[in-house]
C-alpha positions in Angstrom: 27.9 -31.3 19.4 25.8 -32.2 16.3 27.2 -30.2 13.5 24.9 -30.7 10.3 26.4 -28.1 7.9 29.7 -30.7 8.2 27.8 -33.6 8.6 29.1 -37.0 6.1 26.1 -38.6 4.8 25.1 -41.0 1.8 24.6 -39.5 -1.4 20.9 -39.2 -2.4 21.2 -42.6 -4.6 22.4 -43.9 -1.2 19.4 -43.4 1.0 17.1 -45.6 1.8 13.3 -43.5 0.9 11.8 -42.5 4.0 8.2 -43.0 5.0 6.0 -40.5 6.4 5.7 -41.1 10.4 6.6 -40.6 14.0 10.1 -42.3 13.7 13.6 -41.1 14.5 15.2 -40.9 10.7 11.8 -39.2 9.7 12.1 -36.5 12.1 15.6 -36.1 11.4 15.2 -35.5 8.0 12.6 -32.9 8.9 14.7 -30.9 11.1 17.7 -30.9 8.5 15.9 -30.4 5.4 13.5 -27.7 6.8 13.8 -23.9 5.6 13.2 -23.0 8.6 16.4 -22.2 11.2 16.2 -23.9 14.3 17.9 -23.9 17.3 18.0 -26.6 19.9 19.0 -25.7 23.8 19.5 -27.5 26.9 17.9 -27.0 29.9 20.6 -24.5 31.3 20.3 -22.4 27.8 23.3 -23.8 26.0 23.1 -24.2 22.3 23.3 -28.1 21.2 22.4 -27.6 17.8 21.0 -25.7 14.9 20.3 -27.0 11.5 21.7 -26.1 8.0 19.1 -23.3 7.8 19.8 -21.6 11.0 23.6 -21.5 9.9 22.3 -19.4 6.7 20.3 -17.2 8.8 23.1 -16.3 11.1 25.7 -16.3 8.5 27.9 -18.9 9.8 29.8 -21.5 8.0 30.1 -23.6 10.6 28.4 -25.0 13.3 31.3 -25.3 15.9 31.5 -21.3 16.0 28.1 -21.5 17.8 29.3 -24.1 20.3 28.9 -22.6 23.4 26.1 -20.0 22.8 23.9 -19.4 25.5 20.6 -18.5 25.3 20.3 -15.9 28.2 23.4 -14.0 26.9 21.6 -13.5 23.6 21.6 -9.9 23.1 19.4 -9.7 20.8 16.5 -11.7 23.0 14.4 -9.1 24.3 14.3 -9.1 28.2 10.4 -9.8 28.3 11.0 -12.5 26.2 13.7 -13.8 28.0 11.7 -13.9 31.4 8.4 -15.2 29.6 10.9 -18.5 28.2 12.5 -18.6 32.1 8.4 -18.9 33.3 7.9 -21.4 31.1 5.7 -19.5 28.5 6.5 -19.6 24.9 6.9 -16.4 22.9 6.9 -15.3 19.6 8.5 -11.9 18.2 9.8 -10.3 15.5 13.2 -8.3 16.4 16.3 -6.3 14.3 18.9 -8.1 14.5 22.6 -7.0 15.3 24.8 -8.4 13.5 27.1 -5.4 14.3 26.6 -6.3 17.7 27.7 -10.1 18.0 30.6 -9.1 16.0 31.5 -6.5 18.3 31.0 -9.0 21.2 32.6 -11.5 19.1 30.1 -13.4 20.0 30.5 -15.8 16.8 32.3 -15.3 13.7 29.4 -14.6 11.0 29.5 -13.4 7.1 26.9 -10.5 7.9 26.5 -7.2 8.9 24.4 -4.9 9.5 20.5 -5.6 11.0 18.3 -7.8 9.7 14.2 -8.5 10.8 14.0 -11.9 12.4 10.8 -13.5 13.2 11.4 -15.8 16.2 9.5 -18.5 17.9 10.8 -19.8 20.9 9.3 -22.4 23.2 10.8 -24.7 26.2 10.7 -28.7 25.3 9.5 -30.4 28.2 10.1 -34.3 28.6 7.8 -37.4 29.7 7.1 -36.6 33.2 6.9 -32.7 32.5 10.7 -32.5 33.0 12.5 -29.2 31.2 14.6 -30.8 28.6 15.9 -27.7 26.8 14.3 -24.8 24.6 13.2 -24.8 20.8 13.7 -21.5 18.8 12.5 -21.2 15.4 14.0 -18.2 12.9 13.0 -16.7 9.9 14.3 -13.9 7.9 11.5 -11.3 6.8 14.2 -8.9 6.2 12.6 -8.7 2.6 9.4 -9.4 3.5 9.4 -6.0 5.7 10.9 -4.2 2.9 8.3 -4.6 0.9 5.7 -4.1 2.8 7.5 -0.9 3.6 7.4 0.2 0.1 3.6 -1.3 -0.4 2.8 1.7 2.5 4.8 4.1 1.0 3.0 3.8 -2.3 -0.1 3.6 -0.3 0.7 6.9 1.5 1.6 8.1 -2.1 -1.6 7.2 -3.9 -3.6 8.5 -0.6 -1.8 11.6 -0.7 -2.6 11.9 -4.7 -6.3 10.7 -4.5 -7.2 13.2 -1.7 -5.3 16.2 -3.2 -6.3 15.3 -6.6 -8.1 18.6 -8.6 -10.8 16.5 -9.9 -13.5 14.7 -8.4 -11.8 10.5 -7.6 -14.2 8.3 -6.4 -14.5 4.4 -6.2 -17.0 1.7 -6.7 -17.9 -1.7 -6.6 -19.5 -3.6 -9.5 -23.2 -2.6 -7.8 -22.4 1.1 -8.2 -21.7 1.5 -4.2 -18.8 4.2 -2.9 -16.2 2.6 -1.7 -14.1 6.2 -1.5 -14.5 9.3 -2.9 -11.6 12.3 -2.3 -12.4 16.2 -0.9 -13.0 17.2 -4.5 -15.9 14.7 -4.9 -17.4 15.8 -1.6 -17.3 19.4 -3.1 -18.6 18.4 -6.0 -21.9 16.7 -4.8 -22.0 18.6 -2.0 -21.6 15.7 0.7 -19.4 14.0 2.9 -17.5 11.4 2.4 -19.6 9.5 5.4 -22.7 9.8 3.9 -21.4 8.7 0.1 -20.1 5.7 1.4 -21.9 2.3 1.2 -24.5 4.3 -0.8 -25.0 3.8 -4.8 -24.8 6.9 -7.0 -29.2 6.5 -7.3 -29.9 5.9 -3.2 -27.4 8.8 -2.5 -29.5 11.0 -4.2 -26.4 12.6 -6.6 -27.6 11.6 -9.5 -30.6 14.1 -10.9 -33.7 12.0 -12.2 -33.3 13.2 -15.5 -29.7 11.7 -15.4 -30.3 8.5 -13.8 -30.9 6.1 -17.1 -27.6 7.0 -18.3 -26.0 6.6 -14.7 -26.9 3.1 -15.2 -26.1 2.7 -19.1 -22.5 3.8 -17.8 -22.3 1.4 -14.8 -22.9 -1.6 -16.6 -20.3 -1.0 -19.0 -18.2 -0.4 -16.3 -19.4 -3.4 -14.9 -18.3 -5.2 -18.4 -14.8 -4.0 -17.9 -14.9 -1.1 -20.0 -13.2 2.3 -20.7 -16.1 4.6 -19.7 -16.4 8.5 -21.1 -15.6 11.2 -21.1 -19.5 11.1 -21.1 -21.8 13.9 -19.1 -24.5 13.9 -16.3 -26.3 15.9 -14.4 -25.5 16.1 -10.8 -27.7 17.3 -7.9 -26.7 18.8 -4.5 -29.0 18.8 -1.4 -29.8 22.6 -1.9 -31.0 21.5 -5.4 -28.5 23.0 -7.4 -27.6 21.2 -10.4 -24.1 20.6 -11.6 -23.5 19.4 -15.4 -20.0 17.0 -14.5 -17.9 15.3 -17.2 -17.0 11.5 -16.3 -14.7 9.1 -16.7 -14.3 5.2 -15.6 -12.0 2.6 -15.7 -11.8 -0.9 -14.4 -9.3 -1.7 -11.9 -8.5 -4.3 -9.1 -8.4 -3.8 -5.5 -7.2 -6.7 -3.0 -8.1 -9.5 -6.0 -11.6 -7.9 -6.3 -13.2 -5.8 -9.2 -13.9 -2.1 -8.9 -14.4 0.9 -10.7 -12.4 4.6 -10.5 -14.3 7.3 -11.6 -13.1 10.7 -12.1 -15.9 13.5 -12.3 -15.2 17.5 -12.9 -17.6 20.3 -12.9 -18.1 21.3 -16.3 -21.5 23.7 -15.6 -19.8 27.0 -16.4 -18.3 25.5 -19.8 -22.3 24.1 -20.2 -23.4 27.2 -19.5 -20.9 29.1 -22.5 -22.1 26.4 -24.8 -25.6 27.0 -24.5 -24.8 30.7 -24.5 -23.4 30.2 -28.2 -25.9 28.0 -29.1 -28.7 30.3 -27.9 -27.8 33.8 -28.7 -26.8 34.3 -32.3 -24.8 37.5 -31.6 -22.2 35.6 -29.4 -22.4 32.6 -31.9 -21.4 34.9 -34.7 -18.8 36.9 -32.5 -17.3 33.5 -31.7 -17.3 32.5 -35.3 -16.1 35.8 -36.9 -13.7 37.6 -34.1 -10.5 36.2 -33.6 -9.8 37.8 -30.2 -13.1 36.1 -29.1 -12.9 33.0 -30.6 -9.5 32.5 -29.0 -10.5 34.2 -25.1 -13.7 31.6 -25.5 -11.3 28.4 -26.2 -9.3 29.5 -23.3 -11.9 29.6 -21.1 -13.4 26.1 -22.0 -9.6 24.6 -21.7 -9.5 26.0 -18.0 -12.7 25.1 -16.8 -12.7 22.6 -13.9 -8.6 23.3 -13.3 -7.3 24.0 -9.8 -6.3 27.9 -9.6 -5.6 30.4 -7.4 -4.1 33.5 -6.7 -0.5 34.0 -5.2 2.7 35.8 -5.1 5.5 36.1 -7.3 8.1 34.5 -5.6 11.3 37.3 -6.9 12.3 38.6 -10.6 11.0 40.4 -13.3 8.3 40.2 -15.2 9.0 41.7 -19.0 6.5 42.2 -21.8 5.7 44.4 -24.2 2.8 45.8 -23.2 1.1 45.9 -19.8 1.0 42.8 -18.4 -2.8 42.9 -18.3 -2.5 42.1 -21.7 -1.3 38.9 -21.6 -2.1 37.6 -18.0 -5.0 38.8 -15.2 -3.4 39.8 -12.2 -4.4 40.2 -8.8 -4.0 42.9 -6.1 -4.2 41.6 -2.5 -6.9 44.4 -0.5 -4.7 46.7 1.5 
């Protein structure tokens, strides 16, 4: 058996340079040298050799501990597999690998536990004449690789879960203004589905009222620039006509190597609505300006506007104050 972890050779000084071609010491070199494990069988299915990758792979120092191995005994071969090799079919597979297993089978002695994720190709090696000359597997470890493409969908997940529940209006773009995604609290706030936002630009969705539109497009194409955008404020318009006055915000960010935009909108017409209230009547302007108690129940008011709220139980305790609670917090009775 070829054993090239132990194999004596020439030091690099030593060797004559190779040159790229079909020839015996070339190939050699390849299937030595290469990061890939391989694993060379004979006809029957018995292991003749593997190369110094392979022995990494399989945590095995060396080579002689595999002597022996036999394909079809592989427990970790998956059965379809195994009958698509015996028909003369290649395969290719990823599988979690035992090592628990072949140590408990004591199948070969090996430096690792545990599973890891393999990617295996596997094809038989036919001679000149179409003659079966053995099997070829090729082995990779993507034991990392799945990790962290594990943990790329988990922060996926995360982000989704955060973009969809968010209490504001989330939405993206590309550079030509067009939705690319927009969360529940956006379809609330235009008063559309998602499926009819996306693909569309902010002016041939029709969200954007006329009066509005100029600055739309002032505050795209600094977007586009990659700039910090807002907060700045538009008008909004809903199919029923309504009109909603909505605070935004942009930023530049990059999605798959590409440019887009994330805007975050909130409703802000109620908070409109109190400033033009001050601004119009002069009795509320000077209540504002000269009572305390109004002044600060105003400022509390424009601070919540556009936060999530609702109503719901206490979950146990006491609730202590020094007057009646009313004073200090509204409260709500459920009917019945």
């Amino acid at each position: 058996m070829h054993m090239v972890a132990n194999k004596a050779d020439k030091g690099p000084a030593e060797r004559e340079p190779l040159a790229p071609g079909p020839s015996s010491a070339w190939f050699l070199a390849l299937y030595e040298q290469s990061p890939v494990g391989i694993e060379l069988y004979d006809s029957d299915g018995v292991l003749i050799d593997v190369n110094a990758a392979c022995l990494g792979i399989f945590g095995v120092e060396d080579a002689a501990e595999l002597k022996g191995f036999r394909l079809w005994r592989d427990p970790n071969l998956p059965e379809a597999e195994k009958q698509a090799l015996r028909a003369g079919r290649p395969v290719s597979y990823d599988v979690d690998f035992d090592f628990d297993l072949v140590r408990k089978r004591e199948l070969y002695r090996t430096t690792r536990a545990g599973l890891a994720v393999l990617h295996v190709q596997a094809a038989p090696l036919y001679l000149e004449g179409g003659v079966l000359g053995g099997y070829v597997v090729h082995v990779g470890d993507i034991t990392e690789q799945r990790r962290a493409e594990a943990e790329l969908t988990r922060l996926a997940d995360r982000f989704r879960t955060l973009f969809e529940n968010a209490p504001d209006a989330f939405y993206l773009m590309d550079l030509n203004g067009r939705f690319l995604d927009a969360n529940r609290a956006a379809e609330d706030l235009v008063g559309r589905g998602r499926e009819q936002l996306l693909g569309e630009s902010f002016a041939t969705a029709g969200i954007v009222d006329p009066s509005s539109l100029e600055k739309a497009r002032v505050l795209l194409e600094m977007s586009q620039s990659g700039m910090l955008v807002g907060p700045d404020e538009i008008t909004l318009v809903r199919p029923d006509g309504t009109l909603v006055e909505a605070e935004v915000r942009s930023l530049p960010l990059q999605l798959d190597g590409s440019p887009i935009v994330l805007g975050i909108a909130r409703d802000v017409t109620q908070r409109k609505s109190v400033e033009n209230a001050l601004s119009e009547s002069e009795e509320l302007s000077q209540a504002y300006r000269s009572d305390e108690e109004v002044t600060q129940l105003i400022d509390m008011a424009m601070k919540l506007e556009g936060l999530a709220r609702n109503a719901g139980k206490h979950a146990g305790g006491v609730v202590i104050a020094p007057t009646v609670l009313t004073d200090f917090t509204a409260l709500y009775c459920e009917p019945g």
